[in-house]
N, C-alpha and C positions, 0 to 999 in steps of 0.2 A: 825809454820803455823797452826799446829790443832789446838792449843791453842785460836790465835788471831779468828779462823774460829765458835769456839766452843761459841768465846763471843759474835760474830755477831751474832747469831742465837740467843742467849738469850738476848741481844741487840735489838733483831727486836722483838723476842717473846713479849718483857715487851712492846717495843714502841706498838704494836696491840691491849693487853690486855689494854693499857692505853685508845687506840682511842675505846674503845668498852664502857668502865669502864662510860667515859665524854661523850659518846653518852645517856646512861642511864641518867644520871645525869641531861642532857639537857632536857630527856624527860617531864618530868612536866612544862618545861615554855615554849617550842613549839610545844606538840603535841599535839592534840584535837580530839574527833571522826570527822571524813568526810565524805564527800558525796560518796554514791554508784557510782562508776566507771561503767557505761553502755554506748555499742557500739551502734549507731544508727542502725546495720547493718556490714555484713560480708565482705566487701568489703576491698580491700586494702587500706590503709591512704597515703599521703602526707603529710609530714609538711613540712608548708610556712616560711623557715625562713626570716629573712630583710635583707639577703647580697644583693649585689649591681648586682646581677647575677638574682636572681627572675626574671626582668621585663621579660629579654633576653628569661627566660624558658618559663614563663606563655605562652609569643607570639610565640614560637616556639613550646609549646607542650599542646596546648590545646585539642588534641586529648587525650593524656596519662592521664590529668585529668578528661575526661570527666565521665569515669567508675570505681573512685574514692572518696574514701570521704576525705574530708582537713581539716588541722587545723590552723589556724591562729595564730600569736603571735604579742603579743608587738603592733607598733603603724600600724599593715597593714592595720585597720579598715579607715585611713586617707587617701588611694590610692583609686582611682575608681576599683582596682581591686574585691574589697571587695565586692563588691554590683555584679558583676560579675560574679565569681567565688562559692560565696554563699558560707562559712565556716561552717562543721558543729557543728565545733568544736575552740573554743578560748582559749590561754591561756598565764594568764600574771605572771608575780614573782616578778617582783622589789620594795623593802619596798614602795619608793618612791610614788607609786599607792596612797597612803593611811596612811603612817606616816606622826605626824605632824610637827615635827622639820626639815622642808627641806624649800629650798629658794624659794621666794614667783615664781619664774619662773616656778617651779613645781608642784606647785596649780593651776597654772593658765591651764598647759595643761595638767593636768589629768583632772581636769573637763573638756576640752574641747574634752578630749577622752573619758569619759562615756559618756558625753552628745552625740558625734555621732555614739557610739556605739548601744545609745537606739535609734538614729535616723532613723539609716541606716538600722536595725534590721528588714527584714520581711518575716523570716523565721525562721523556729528551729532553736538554737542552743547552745550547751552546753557552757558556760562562766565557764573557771574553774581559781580561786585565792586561795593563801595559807589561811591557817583558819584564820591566823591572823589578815588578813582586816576583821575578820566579826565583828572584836570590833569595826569597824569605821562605821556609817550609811548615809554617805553623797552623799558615790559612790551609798550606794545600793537603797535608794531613787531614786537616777535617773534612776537607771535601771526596777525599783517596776513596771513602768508603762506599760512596754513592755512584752506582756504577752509569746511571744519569745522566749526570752530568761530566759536561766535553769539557775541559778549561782550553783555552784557546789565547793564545796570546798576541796583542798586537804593540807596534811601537807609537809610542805617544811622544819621539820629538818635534818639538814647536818648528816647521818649515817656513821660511820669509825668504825672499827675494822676487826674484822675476818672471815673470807667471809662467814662462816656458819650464823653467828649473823647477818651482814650484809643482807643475802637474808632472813633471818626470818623476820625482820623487812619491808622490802621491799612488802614482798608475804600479811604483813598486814595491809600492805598502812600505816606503820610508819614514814616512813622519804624514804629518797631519796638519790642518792648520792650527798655530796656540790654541790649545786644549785646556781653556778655563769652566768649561764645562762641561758635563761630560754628554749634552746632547751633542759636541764637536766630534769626541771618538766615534758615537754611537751612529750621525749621520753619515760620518766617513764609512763604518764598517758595513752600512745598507749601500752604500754606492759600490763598494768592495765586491758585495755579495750580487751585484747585479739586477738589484731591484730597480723595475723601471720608474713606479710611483709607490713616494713614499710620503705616509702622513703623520703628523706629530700634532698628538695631542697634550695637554697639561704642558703647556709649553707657556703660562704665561709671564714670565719675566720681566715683572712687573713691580721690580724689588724698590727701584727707587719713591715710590708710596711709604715704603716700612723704614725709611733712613732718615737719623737725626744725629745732632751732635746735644751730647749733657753741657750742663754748667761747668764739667771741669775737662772740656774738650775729649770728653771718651764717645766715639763715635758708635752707635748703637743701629742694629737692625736687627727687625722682626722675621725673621726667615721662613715664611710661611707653606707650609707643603699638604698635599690633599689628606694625608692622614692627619694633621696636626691643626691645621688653618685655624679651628678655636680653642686654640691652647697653646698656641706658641707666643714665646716671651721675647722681647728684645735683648740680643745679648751684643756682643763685640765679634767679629767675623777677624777667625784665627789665619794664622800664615803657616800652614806644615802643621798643624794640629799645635800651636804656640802662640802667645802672644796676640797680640791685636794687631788688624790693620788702621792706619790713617785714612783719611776721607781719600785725599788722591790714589792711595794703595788700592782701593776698594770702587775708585773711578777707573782705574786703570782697568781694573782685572775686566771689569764689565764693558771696557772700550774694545778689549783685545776677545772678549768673544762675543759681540754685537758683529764687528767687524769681519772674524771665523765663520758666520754663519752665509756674509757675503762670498765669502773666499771659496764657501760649499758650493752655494749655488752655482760661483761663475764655474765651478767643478763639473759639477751635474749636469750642467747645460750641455759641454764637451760632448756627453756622455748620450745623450738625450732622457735623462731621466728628471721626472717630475719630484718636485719635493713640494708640497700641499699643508700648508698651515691651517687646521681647522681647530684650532685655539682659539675660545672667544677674548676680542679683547688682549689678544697678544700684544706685547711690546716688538716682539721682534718682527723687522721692515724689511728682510732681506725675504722670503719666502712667498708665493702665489698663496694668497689667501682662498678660504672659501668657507662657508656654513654649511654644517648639515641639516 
């Protein structure tokens, strides 16, 4: 038994030194300098996520936002909340934004999310994308005109190894933990910014309810979000704006940011900053819950 115990430990030791080894490795093809990380302000944050629970919170707790500052994600610039609630902060991660090899249905509504991004835009606010899109200039033309909005760039390489290498990298705005979601950037970029408590709402993650396999092995999920919740349809969950994923492809991606979310916390802690799940009925375990 010490034996088998003795290999496990140098078994896990080499798996770490490995995930540290290929994070270096990675660094020359996705890391780049970024943009300064600056808070508008000391206030407490909010992030907006898209689960199907926001609508419920906004109208119920517009008091609790009102002595806060928020950050937006993904498509919530398409809800009248947007214009509403006034975000100070944006932030998007999916290739998709901005890669060109994706199905013409993903051209057609990313431009139709910058375009109402610079439309609706009539106040500050910080717009933060991986460095990546800055090789692309089509998004940032539309946004050029809006004098608004800051683009801000940060890096979104996937950081593993060993937790000392891991928060080095972190402390200088190297990479992040795997960024399958993009509440992973957006919590990183509130710890960035020096928020001591930070709360997340429509966070609830609670995808595997919506997942099944057809009769002909095509695996299907209802991808449900606060503007859509009774109106969205089961479809196949793409890889790079292409193709389908398989069930384990689609197990993974959601191992790897369940487990991100842990990676934040033991982040924060470092830090002394609170991260506050007031998500009813969150999936996600890694977070101090609480109700309002």
């Amino acid at each position: 038994m010490r034996y088998m115990s003795m290999l496990v430990k140098v078994r896990d030791a080499v798996f770490v030194g490995t995930q540290s080894l290929l994070t270096i490795l990675k660094m020359p093809f996705f890391w780049r300098p970024s943009s300064t990380i600056n808070s508008q302000g000391d206030k407490d944050l909010v992030i907006l996520g898209n689960g199907p629970s926001l609508s419920g919170f906004i109208e119920k707790h517009r008091q609790f936002l009102a002595d806060k500052e928020t950050l937006a994600v993904n498509m919530f610039v398409q809800s009248d909340y947007f214009e509403q609630i006034r975000p100070q902060y944006y932030v998007v991660s999916s290739p998709e934004m901005w890669i060109d090899d994706v199905l013409p249905e993903y051209k057609s509504w990313r431009k139709e999310f910058f375009n109402e991004l610079a439309r609706k835009t009539q106040w500050d606010m910080d717009f933060f994308i991986p460095v990546g899109a800055g090789r692309k200039k089509f998004w940032q033309k539309i946004l050029a005109d809006n004098p608004h909005i800051k683009i801000r760039f940060y890096n979104a390489l996937p950081v593993e190894g060993y937790r000392w290498f891991r928060h080095l990298l972190y402390n200088r705005h190297i990479g992040i933990p795997r960024p399958h979601n993009v509440l992973i950037p957006s919590l990183m970029l509130s710890i960035w910014m020096g928020k001591k408590k930070i709360y997340l709402a429509g966070a609830d993650h609670n995808w595997m309810k919506e997942l099944f396999v057809a009769d002909d092995n095509t695996v299907y999920l209802t991808q449900k979000h606060f503007y859509d919740a009774r109106t969205a349809r089961p479809d196949t969950m793409k890889k790079l704006g292409k193709g389908q994923r398989k069930m384990h492809e689609i197990l993974e991606k959601w191992y790897y940011a369940f487990r991100s979310y842990h990676d934040i916390r033991d982040y924060a802690e470092t830090k002394d900053i609170r991260i506050i799940n007031i998500t009813p009925d969150s999936f996600i375990d890694a977070f101090e819950r609480k109700k309002l």
